[in-house]
Structure formats: structure tokens, C-alpha cells
MIVO-722930 format. One record per residue (C-alpha): x, y, z. Coordinates in steps of 0.5 Angstrom, whole numbers, plus 500, padded with zeros to 3 digits. Each point is the difference from the previous one (the first is absolute). Example, Ala and Ser with C-alpha at 12.3 -4.5 7.8 and 13.67 -1.06 7.14 Angstrom:
BEGIN
525;491;516
502;507;498
***
This chain:
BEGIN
792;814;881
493;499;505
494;500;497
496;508;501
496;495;504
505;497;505
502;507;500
494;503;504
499;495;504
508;500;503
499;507;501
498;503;508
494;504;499
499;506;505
494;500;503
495;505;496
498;503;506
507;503;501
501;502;493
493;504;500
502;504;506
507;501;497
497;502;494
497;505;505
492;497;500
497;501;506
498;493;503
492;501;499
501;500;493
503;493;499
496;494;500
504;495;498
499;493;497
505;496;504
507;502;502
502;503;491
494;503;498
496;506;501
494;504;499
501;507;502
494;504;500
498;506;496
499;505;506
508;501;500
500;504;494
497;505;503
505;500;505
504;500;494
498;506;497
505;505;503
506;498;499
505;501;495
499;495;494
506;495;498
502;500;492
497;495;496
504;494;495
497;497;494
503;493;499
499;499;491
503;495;497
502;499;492
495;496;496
499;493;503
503;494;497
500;492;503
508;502;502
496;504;506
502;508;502
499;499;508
496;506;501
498;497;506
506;498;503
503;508;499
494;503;503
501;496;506
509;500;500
499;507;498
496;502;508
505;496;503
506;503;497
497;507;501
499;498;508
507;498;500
502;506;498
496;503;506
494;501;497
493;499;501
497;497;495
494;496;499
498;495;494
494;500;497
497;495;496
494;496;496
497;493;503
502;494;496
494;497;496
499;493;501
499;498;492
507;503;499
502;496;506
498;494;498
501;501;492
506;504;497
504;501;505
499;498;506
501;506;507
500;507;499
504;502;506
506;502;499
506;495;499
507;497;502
502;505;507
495;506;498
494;497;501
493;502;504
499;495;506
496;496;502
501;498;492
495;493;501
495;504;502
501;506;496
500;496;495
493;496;502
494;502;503
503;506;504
495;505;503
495;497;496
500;508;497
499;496;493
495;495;502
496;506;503
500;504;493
497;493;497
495;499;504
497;508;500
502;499;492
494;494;500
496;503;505
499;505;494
499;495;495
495;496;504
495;506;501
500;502;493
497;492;499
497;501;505
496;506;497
499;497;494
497;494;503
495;504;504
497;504;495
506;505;496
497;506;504
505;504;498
499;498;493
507;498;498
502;497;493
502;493;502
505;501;492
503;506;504
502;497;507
507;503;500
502;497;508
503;492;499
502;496;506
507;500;502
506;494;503
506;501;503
502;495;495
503;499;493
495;496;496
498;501;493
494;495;500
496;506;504
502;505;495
493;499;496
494;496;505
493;501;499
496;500;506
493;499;503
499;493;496
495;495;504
493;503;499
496;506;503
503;498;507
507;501;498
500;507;498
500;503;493
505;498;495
504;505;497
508;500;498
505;502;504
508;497;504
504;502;504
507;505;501
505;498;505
499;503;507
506;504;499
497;504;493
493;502;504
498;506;500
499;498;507
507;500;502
502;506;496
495;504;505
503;497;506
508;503;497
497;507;499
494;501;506
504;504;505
495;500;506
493;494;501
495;506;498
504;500;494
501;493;499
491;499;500
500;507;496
505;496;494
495;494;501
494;503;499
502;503;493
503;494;497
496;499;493
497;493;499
496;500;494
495;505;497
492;501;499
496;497;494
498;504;495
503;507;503
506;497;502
501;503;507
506;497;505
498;497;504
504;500;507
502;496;505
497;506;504
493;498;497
501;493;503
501;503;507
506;495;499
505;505;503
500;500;507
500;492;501
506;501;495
504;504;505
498;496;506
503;494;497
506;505;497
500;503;507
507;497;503
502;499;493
502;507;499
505;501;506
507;499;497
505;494;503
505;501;503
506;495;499
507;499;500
506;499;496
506;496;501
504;505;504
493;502;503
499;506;495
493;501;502
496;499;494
492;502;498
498;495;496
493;502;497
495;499;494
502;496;494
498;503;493
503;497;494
504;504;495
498;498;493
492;501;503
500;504;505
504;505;502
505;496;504
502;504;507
500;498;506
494;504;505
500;508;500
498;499;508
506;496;502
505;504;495
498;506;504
501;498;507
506;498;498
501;506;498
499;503;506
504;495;505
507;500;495
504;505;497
500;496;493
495;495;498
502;495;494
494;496;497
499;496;492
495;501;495
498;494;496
504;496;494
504;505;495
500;509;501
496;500;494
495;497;505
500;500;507
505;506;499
494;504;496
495;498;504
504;503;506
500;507;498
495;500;496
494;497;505
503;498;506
504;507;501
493;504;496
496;498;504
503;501;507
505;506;499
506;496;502
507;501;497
505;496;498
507;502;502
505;495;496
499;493;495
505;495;501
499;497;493
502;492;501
503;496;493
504;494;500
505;498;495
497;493;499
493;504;499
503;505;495
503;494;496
495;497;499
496;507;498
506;500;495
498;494;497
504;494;504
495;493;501
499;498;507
505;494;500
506;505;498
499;505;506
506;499;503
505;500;495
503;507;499
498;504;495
501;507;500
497;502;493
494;497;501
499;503;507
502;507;497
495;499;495
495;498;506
502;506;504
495;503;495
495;498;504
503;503;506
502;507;497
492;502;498
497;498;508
506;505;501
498;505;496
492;498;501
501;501;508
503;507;499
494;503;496
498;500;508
504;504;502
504;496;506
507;498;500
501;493;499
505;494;501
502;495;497
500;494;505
504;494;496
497;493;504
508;496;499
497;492;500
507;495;501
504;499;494
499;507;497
506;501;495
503;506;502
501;503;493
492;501;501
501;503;506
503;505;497
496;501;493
494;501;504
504;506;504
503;503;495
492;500;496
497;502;505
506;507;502
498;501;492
494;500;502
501;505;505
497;495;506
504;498;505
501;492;502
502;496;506
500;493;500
495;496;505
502;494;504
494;499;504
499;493;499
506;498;501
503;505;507
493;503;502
501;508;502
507;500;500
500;498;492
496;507;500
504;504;502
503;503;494
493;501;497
497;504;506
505;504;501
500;501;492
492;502;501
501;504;506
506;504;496
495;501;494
494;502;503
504;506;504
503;501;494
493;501;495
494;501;504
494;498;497
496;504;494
494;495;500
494;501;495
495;495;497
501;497;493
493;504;497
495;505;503
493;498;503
497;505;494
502;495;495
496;496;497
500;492;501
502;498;494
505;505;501
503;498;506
500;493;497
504;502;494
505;504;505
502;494;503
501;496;494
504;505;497
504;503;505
501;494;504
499;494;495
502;504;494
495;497;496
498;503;494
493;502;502
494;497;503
496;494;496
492;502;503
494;496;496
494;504;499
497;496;506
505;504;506
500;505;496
493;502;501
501;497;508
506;504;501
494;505;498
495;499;503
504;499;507
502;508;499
493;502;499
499;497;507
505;504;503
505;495;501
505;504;495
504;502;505
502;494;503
508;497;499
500;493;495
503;493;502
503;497;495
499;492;500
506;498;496
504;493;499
506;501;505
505;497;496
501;506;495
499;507;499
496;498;494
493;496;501
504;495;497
503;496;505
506;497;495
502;507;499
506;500;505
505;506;500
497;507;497
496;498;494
498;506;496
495;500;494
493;497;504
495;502;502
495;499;506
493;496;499
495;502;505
496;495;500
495;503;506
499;505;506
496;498;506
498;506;505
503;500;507
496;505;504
501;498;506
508;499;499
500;507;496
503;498;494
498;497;494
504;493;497
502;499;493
501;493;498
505;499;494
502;494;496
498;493;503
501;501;508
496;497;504
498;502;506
499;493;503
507;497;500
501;492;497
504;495;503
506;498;497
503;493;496
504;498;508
497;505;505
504;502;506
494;496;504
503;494;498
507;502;504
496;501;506
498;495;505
501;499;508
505;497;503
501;493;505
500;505;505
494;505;499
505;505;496
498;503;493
505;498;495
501;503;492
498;508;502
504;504;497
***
């Protein structure tokens, strides 16, 4: 089997200006970079607004596990085999991040014959969107020190500096950093560190801003840090550090246009992380595929508990949008191993233990319903999976009253999709959407946080010391009460304990710290001990990846 490398590059891409135009977009709104990838400007939306607006598609996935889900890779199978069956559907993904790329496991476009192309590219630098929320996220921090550094007029608590630096890169060793060290000259020191540029409050503006004046407005009201003595926020605002931000983000917030395999069109358009951020792909680019399709398919980040959640929750809150269907992917190694098969015996068959794994599987179900949408459970068939297994996931799945259809993307592209498209299409006819939000705005925050770790985690309750309680408080009695939560979780379990694999019960959820993202509009809940600067594993992806005799990028994934 060729490599998804060999794949992308063995393909004969359309002319991305052919793409746009068949899609419907007027040439004045493509600016390409290159012959495959675009930007198309904001000014189509308007066009946009009166026409009829096509049905929405979430693609979730079970708990993730080192067998691998390939949420992705349905996602992107899925519009094809949509289009095949005469329809015209639209991608919507998230961009790859670099500390991922080079870290735990290599690219994130897709794989084997249901990928996003041009993958190297998608993979790598792309547009530069990801590097342009970087650059805006340091400007911030550099005029903070600079402020500091000539005269504090705005009488900031260095102790209390709540905006950190960022780094499309995983790199535990900036996670804590003292800055200012050298003398006068070299600025005041103080303790600080770095986030992945994924995890900024940057970035999580870009996905949720839905024009450019908005976009300056969600810059201007981010927090970074509060008064001495009385404790005021401090903004970005009061740095007059917005307007400078939006220039650099200015091209950034125009959606990418790609491609798939089949010439699927494809936006590919901001990329938060899941168990940190809230995982979606950018409100802007789903909206105008929304507009130009008759059902658009996007992803949310890592397992429904997460990206999912956050989906409804934030993404689908904060820009009136509303889901029509979830396909929800499992894999029968993912769910052996939620049934408690080491990594070394995955293919082995074992019914048994899948059927304890499928745990895992019946409480996403359950979870997803909670939200009103008809959901599907897509079953990512991977070379060697015994048929018995087929056949105990589908019977599983028929008792939990939710319909399968195996996926065979990876292997047939479109084709290998059929079953599943025609499944999803016969489900949404069937039972249209009932959406509603998991908790109401009225809520406290606490509340809201609990309803989450209760109702989707099934955790027992919520473990708050005094310390974020108090916060939790004090945030309220600043008027951000109404605000949804974000929930920082380990994205290898419902618990916030990531060696809990299955549907653990019996638990608790340790809040560790909330932190305020006002310009965003919500608030994050830290649970446990993730971080949100990710570290490099023993044998990173990076050491696969190399350039070739010929100039050709070589051990992508």
C-alpha cells in the first residue's frame, strides 16, 4: 500500500480556480496561492446571505486511543461519497498544527484515498494563517513588557500578568520561563511561558469572529492581566494593542479553500485544539460553505466528550448555527483497547473484550443525544478487522438504537463511502433535529462546569478548592457569568485521569484553575494536569521526517 504521501502527491489536482467557480464563487473573491489553495474573501458571504442554507454534519469520534479513530479521514470520505451520490457537499476542517506534525503523529489531512490535497502543504506552512496568530498573539505580549518597561502607566500587577507568549510547537521546556533577566535595560523580570499557538485565545477569536470589525472588537476585550491594589482587567484594548493585531490577522481570517482527492471542495480554516480550546474549525469558513452546499461536513477536535461538546456548546451558541446529523467514528482496535487490550494484541480478534470496550462507544451515543441531533455511528474498518467484530459493534449499536455503516475511505475513497452517506442521508430524512444546549446561560459557572462533568463525563461531581471557587466568583461578579465553559481535559478519557480508558465511574473532576477568555467569550476550566503547552514525545514524528535526493518531503504522515 502506498504511503498517504505517495497518495497525494500520484493525484492530478484541479485547478483551484476551477474548483472555486464550480462551487459557485465569483472570480473576485478567489486569491489563490498557487494552482490548490486559495483564499476566498469575506465579501462572498454577503452575496451568500439570501440563499437557501445547506444541513450541517458533525464528524465525533469515541474516546481517542493510540489504535487511531480517523476522524479526519471520514470527514473527508464522507463529502466525497456525499458528492458521488449527487450531492454537493463541502468539507470543513481545522488546520493542522506544527507541534502536532513534528510530534505525536505526524499530518492531519486526512489519510489513504480520503485526504485534503495538496497534504504536504496543508500539512506544513500553508496559507501562514497559524504563523499570523502567533506573530498577532507575541505582538500583545511584547507591548505588555514593553508597557512595563516605560513606566507601568496603567499600573499593572506584574504577579498578575495573565497573557503568556505562544509556539506552534510542542516544547515542554517553555511551559515555565522567567523573562526580563540582564539588567534595566533588558525589561522587568517577572514569571511567565509559553501556550502552543493553537491553544491562544488568539486563535480561538479568529474561529469565532464573524466579520473584520468583530474580529478587532474580540481583540480589543481579551484580558491580559489586572490592576495593583484594586485588581481592574487590564485589556488589550487599554494597550491600544488591537488594531495592530488585526492588520497582521487581517488575511488570516479569510477561509481556505482546498481540495480533496476526488475534488471535493474542502475550507480549511482555523485550527484550536480540542482538549484546550474548543476544537472547530472557523464559524466564518462553515458558514460560507454552508451557503455555496447543500450539506457541509466538518470535525471537532479529539473525542465527543470534547470537541463535540464544545461544538454545541460554544461553536453552535455563539453563532446560531444548528447541526442537522453527528456521525459518530469508532474502530473496533480503539474499542478493544477501551476493553482493556494492550497495544501489542490489537489484532488479534477478541469479541469479548471489544464488547467490553463498546462501553466507551454506547455513552458518546448517549452523550450526543442529549443534544437533540440524530446521530450515526460511522465504524473506520482498518485491513484484518475479523468479521465477528463487525458484526458485535453493529448488533451494539442496533441495541443502542443508532445505526452503523462500515468506512472504507482509507482504502476506496468516495466509493468505500457510499453506505455510510446513504445511511446518514436516510437517518436525517427520517429524524430531523431537535437541537438544544447541554445547560443555560442562567447557570452559574460552577454549575455549568458541573453539568459537563456530570452529564457528559458522568463523574460524580466536581473537586473546586477554595482558591477557584472564589474565582469562579469573582468572575460572576464581573459579569461573566453568562459566559459557556471550556473544559481543558486529558483527551484519552472521560475522566481527567488519562489511564481511565472505557466508561469509568466512581470519579471525580479535579479543577485545578479557570482563566478568563473575554475576548473569545468563554471561560476555560483546567482539569487534572493537562497542559496547555504540549511536550515532545521518547521518538517524535520529526525524527521520520526528512527531504529526499530529489527535494521531496519524505515521513509525513
Amino acid at each position: 500500500m502506498l504511503s498517504d504521501i505517495e497518495i497525494a502527491r500520484s493525484a492530478a489536482l484541479r485547478q483551484i480556480v476551477d474548483v472555486a467557480r464550480d462551487l459557485g464563487i465569483p472570480g473576485e473573491y478567489v486569491a489563490a496561492f498557487g494552482q490548490h489553495k486559495a483564499k476566498i474573501g469575506l465579501g462572498l458571504l454577503e452575496r451568500l446571505a439570501q440563499r437557501p442554507q445547506g444541513r450541517l454534519v458533525l464528524v465525533t469520534g469515541i474516546t481517542p486511543t493510540p489504535a487511531g479513530e480517523g476522524k479526519s479521514t471520514v470527514t473527508v470520505g464522507l463529502g466525497d461519497g456525499l458528492r458521488r451520490l449527487g450531492r454537493q457537499a463541502v468539507i470543513c476542517l481545522r488546520e493542522p498544527s506544527l507541534g502536532p506534525c513534528f510530534g505525536i503523529k505526524g499530518g492531519a489531512a486526512g489519510g489513504g484515498f480520503s485526504q485534503v490535497v495538496p497534504m504536504e502543504e496543508i500539512n506544513l506552512h500553508f496559507t501562514g494563517d497559524i504563523h499570523a496568530v502567533g506573530t498577532a498573539h507575541n505582538l500583545l505580549a511584547a507591548m505588555l513588557d514593553n508597557h512595563l518597561q516605560q513606566g507601568n502607566a496603567l499600573n499593572i500587577d506584574v504577579r498578575r500578568i495573565a497573557w503568556r507568549r505562544a509556539l506552534d510547537m510542542n516544547d515542554r521546556a517553555l511551559r515555565h520561563v522567567t523573562l526580563g533577566l540582564g539588567g534595566p535595560a533588558h525589561g522587568v523580570p517577572r514569571e511567565s511561558g509559553f501556550d502552543i499557538t493553537v491553544a491562544s485565545e488568539v486563535m480561538a477569536v479568529l474561529c469565532l469572529a464573524q466579520s473584520l470589525g468583530e474580529l478587532r472588537e474580540r481583540l480589543g476585550n481579551m484580558v491580559v492581566g489586572e490592576t495593583l491594589g484594586a485588581r481592574e482587567l487590564v485589556r488589550a484594548g487599554d494597550l491600544h494593542a488591537q488594531g495592530a493585531m488585526t492588520v497582521l490577522l487581517r488575511e488570516a481570517l479569510a477561509p481556505n479553500l482546498v481540495q480533496t482527492l476526488e475534488g471535493t471542495p474542502a475550507f480549511v480554516h482555523g485550527g484550536p485544539f480540542a482538549n484546550i480550546a474548543h476544537g472547530c474549525n472557523s464559524v466564518l469558513a462553515t458558514r460560507m460553505a454552508l451557503g455555496l452546499g447543500d450539506i457541509v461536513v466538518t470535525e471537532a477536535g479529539f473525542g465527543a466528550d470534547l470537541g463535540a461538546e464544545k461544538f454545541f456548546d460554544i461553536k453552535c451558541r455563539k453563532s446560531g448555527l444548528r447541526p442537522d446529523g453527528v456521525v459518530l467514528v469508532a474502530t473496533t482496535r480503539a474499542l478493544k483497547m477501551h476493553g482493556g487490550v494492550p497495544a501489542d494484541a490489537l489484532r488479534q480478534e477478541n469479541v469479548e473484550a471489544l464488547e467490553r470496550g463498546c462501553a466507551n462507544l454506547r455513552q458518546h451515543l448517549d452523550n450526543l443525544r442529549l443534544f437533540g441531533v440524530p446521530v450515526v455511528v460511522a465504524l473506520n474498518r482498518f485491513t484484518g478487522d475479523a468479521p465477528a467484530e463487525i458484526e458485535a459493534v453493529r448488533a451494539h449499536c442496533a441495541d443502542g438504537g443508532a445505526p452503523m455503516a462500515v468506512s472504507e475511505g482509507w482504502g476506496k475513497g468516495g466509493e468505500g463511502m457510499l453506505d455510510l452517506s446513504r445511511l446518514l442521508l436516510e437517518t436525517m430524512d427520517s429524524h430531523p433535529a431537535d437541537f438544544k444546549l447541554l445547560y443555560d446561560d442562567r447557570l452559574s459557572l460552577l454549575e455549568k462546569i458541573t453539568a459537563v462533568a456530570t452529564r457528559i463525563y458522568r463523574a460524580d461531581g466536581v473537586e473546586a478548592v477554595p482558591a477557584v471557587r472564589r474565582e469562579l466568583a469573582r468572575l460572576e461578579d464581573l459579569g461573566f457569568g453568562d459566559l459557556p465553559v471550556c473544559m481543558a481535559k486529558t483527551q484519552n478519557s472521560f475522566s481527567a485521569d488519562p489511564l481511565l480508558k472505557g466508561a469509568p465511574r466512581g470519579f471525580t473532576v479535579p479543577l485545578r484553575e479557570v482563566r478568563l477568555a473575554a475576548g473569545a467569550g468563554f471561560v476555560v476550566a483546567i482539569t487534572g494536569e493537562i497542559m496547555t503547552m504540549p511536550g515532545l514525545p521518547r521518538h517524535p514524528a520529526a525524527e521520520q521526517i526528512d527531504i529526499d535526493e530529489h527535494g521531496q518531503v519524505v515521513g509525513l504522515f
